[in-house]
C-alpha positions in Angstrom: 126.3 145.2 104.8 124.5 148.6 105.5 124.7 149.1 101.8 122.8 146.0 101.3 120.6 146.7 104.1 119.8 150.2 103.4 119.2 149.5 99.3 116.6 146.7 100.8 114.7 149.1 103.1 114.1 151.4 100.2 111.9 149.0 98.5 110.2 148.4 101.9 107.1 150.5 103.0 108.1 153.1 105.4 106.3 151.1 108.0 107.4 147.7 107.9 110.3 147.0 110.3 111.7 143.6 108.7 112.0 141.8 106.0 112.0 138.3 105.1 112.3 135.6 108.6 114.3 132.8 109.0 116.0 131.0 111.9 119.4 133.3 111.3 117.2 136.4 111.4 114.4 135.1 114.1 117.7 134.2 116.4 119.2 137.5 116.1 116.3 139.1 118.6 117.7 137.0 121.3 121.3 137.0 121.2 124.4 139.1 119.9 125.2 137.4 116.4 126.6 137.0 113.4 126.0 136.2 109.8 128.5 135.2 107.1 127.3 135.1 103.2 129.3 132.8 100.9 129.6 132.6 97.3 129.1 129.3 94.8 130.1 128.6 91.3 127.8 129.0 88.9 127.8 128.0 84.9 129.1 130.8 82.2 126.4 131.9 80.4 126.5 131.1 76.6 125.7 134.3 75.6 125.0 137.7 76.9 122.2 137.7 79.0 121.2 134.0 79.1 120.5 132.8 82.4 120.6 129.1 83.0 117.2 127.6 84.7 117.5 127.6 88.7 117.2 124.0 88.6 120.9 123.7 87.0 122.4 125.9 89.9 120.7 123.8 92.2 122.0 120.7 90.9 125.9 121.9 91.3 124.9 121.8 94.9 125.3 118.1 94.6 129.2 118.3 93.4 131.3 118.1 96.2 134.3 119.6 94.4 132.1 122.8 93.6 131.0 123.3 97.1 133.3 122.1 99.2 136.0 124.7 99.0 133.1 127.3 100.1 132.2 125.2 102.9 136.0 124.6 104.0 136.3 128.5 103.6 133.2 129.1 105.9 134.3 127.0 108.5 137.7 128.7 108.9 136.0 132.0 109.2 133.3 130.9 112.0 136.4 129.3 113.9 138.4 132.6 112.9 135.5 134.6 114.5 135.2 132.5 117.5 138.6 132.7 118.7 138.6 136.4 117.8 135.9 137.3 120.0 137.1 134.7 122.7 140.6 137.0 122.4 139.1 140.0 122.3 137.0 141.2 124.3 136.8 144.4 123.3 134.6 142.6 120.1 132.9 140.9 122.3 131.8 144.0 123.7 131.1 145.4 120.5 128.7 142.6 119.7 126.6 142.7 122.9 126.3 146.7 122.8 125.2 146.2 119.4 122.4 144.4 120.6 121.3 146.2 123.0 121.3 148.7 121.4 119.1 147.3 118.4 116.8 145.7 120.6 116.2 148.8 122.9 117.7 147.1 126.0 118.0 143.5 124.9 115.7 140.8 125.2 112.0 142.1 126.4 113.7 145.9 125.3 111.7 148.5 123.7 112.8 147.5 120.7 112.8 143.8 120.9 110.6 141.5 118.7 109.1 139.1 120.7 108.2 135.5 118.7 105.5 135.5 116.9 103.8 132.4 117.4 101.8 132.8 120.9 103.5 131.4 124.2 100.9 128.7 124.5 101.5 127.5 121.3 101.7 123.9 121.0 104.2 122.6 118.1 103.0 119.3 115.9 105.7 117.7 117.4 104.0 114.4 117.1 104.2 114.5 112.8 105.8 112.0 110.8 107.8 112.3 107.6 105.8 112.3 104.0 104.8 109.3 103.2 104.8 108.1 99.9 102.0 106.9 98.1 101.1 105.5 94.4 97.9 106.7 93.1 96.0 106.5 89.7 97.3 110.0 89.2 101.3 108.7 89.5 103.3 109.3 93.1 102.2 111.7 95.4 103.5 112.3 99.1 99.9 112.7 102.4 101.2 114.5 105.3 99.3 112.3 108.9 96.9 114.3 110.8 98.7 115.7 114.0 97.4 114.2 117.6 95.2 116.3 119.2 97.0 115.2 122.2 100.1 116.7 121.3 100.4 118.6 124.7 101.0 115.2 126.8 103.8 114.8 123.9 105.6 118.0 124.9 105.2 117.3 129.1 
């Protein structure tokens, strides 16, 4: 992982701290954590250097006999790494000095990176799913306008 890590912050700008966000990465500023990678199957290429079209490794995603051993494999390490640090608590440790130490003192630390959406910021908590509409110009999906009372929603 430092590998990884350190071959990605050479392509970064000396003065850009993070890259990429999701909810793995967002979580990580407020709580010790941990992330596990797994692999999938993917289609032999025909020939040297032919790549198959993303679409075709996303479709395997749907075949329960491809995925499923990864999935099965995943869950046995989370519940391996669970009862680890439950047993030892010298890992446990490991983990919470870790952050502390990356977040310059834990959460509100000197290091720490606060979220980045406002406190007062209201989520559209109040939208619907897609719906689906036929038009002259074949199916298309409209997306409500959110309720300008969405505060009352959240109260």
């Amino acid at each position: 992982p430092q590998d990884y890590e350190a071959d990605t912050r050479a392509l970064l700008p000396s003065w850009q701290k993070n890259f990429t966000s999701d909810d793995y990465v967002d979580y990580t500023w407020h709580a010790p954590s941990v992330r596990l990678f797994t692999g999938r199957p993917m289609l032999a290429a025909p020939e040297p250097g032919y790549e198959y079209p993303n679409w075709a490794y996303l479709a395997m995603g749907g075949v329960a006999g491809l995925i499923d051993p990864g999935m099965f494999l995943a869950s046995k390490t989370i519940a391996a790494t669970a009862l680890d640090l439950l047993t030892q608590p010298d890992e446990l440790a490991k983990a919470k000095a870790e952050f502390e130490e990356r977040t310059g003192g834990g959460v509100g630390g000197t290091k720490w990176v606060a979220p980045l959406l406002p406190e007062d910021f209201i989520p559209p908590v109040d939208l619907r799913w897609p719906e689906y509409v036929s038009t002259p110009r074949g199916e298309e999906w409209w997306l409500p306008t959110p309720n300008p009372d969405a505060r009352q929603l959240l109260e």
